[in-house]
N, C-alpha and C positions, 0 to 999 in steps of 0.2 A: 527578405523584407517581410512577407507574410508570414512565417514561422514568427517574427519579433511582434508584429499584429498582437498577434492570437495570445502570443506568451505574458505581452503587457494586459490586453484584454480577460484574460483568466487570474492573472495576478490581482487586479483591477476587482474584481469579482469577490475573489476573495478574503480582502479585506475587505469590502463592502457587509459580506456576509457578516464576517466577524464582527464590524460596527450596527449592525443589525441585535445582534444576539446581547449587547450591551446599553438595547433600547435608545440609542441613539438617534433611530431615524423613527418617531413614535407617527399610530397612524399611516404609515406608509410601510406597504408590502416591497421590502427588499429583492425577492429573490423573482418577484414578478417582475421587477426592473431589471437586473440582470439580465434574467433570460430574456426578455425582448430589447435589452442591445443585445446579446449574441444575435438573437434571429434577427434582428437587424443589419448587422454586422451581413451576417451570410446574405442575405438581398441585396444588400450592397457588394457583394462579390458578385454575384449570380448576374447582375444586370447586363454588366458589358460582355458575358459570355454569351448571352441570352439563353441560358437554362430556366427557363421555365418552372420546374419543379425548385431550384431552388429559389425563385423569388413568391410562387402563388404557398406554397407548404408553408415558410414564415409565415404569411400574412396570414394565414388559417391558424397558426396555432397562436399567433399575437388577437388574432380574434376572441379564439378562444380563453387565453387568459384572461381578458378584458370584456368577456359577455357581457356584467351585470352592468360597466359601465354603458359599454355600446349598447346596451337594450337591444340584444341579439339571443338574450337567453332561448327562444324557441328553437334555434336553430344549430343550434353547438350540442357537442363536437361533432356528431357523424354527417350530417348533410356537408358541413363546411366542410371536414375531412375529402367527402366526396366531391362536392366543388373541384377544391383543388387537383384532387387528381383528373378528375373529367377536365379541368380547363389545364391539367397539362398536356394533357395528351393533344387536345382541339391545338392550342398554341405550337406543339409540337409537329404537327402534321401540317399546318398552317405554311409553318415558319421553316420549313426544311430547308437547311443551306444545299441540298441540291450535291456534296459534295458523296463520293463512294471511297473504301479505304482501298487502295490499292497498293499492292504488294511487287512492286518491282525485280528487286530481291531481295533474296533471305538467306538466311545461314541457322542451322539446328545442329547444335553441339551436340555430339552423343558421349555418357560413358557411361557405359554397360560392360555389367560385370556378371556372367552367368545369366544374363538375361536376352531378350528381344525386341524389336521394337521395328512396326511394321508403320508406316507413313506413306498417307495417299497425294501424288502427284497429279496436275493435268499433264495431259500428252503433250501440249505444247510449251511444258517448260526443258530450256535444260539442266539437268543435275551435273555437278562438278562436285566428285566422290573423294574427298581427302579425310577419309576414316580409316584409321591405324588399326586394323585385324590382329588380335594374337587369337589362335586354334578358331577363330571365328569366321565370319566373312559379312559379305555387300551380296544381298541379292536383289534382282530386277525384273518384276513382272510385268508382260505388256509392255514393252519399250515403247518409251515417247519417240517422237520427231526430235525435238531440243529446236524445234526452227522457232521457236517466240521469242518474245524480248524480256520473258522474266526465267533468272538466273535465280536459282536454289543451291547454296553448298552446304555439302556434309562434312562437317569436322568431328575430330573426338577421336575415341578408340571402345573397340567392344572385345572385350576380352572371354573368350568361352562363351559367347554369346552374336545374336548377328542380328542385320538390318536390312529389312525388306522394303523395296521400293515400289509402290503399285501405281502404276500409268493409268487414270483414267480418262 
C-alpha cells in the first residue's frame, strides 16, 4: 500500500510539473507545492512512528521554502536547520521507548572460499556449528559455558578457508 502511495504521489508530481512548464498555473510556484506535499506526505508518516527527525526536518525545510511568506527570512536555512536537529535529538532522548534490541538467536550463513572469517561470541552463548568444511575447518578460542538462553548457529561451508570462534 505505501509503495502505491508514493508511486501515485510522484506520478502526481509529475504531471503537475509538466502543467507548470505550459504556464498553466500562472503566479504560482509549482514545484514549491510539490515538494511540501511530499514533506508533507513524510510527517504524515513520521507521526505515528514517532520519529522525530522525520516530522521536525519537513517542517524546517517547508519553512524554509516559505521564508518570504512566513516573514522568517532572518532565520533560514541554518538556525532552522539546526533547530531541527537539536529538537530531534531533545525529542529523542525525551521520548525513548525504553525498548533494547535483543538478540535471542541467530544464525550466520558462511561461504568461504579461500578465505576467513573470525566472529566474536559472549561466553555465555551457545554455538551450534553446522559448517560444511572442505580442506578447511571450525576453530574455537576461549570456549564459552553455552549455559545462556541465547543460541547462535553457524551454517554454510568454507572451503580452503576456516572460521574462528572467539569467546569473550
Amino acid at each position: 500500500m505505501k509503495n502505491k502511495f508514493w508511486g501515485v504521489l510522484l506520478i502526481l508530481a509529475a504531471i503537475a510539473v509538466l502543467l507548470n512548464k505550459i504556464f498553466i498555473f500562472e503566479g504560482f510556484s509549482l514545484i514549491k507545492f510539490v515538494v511540501t506535499v511530499l514533506l508533507i506526505s513524510i510527517i504524515v508518516k513520521s507521526i505515528p512512528k514517532r520519529e522525530f527527525g522525520g516530522i521536525l526536518f519537513p517542517i524546517a525545510f517547508i519553512s524554509i521554502l516559505f521564508d518570504d511568506e512566513l516573514g522568517i527570512t532572518a532565520i533560514t536555512p541554518f538556525p532552522v536547520l539546526l533547530a531541527a536537529a537539536l529538537g530531534t535529538a531533545g525529542l529523542s532522548i525525551i521520548f525513548h521507548d525504553g525498548k533494547k534490541t535483543m538478540y535471542i538467536e541467530g544464525k550466520i550463513n558462511f561461504d568461504l572460499t579461500f578465505g576467513g572469517s573470525e566472529i566474536y561470541v559472549p561466553k555465555s552463548w551457545k554455538v551450534i556449528n553446522n559448517v560444511s568444511c572442505t580442506l578447511g575447518g571450525v576453530s574455537e578460542k576461549n570456549r564459552g559455558t553455552g549455559e545462556g538462553s541465547n543460541v547462535l548457529e553457524l551454517t554454510g561451508r568454507a572451503t580452503f578457508g576456516g572460521v574462528t570462534i572467539i569467546y569473550v
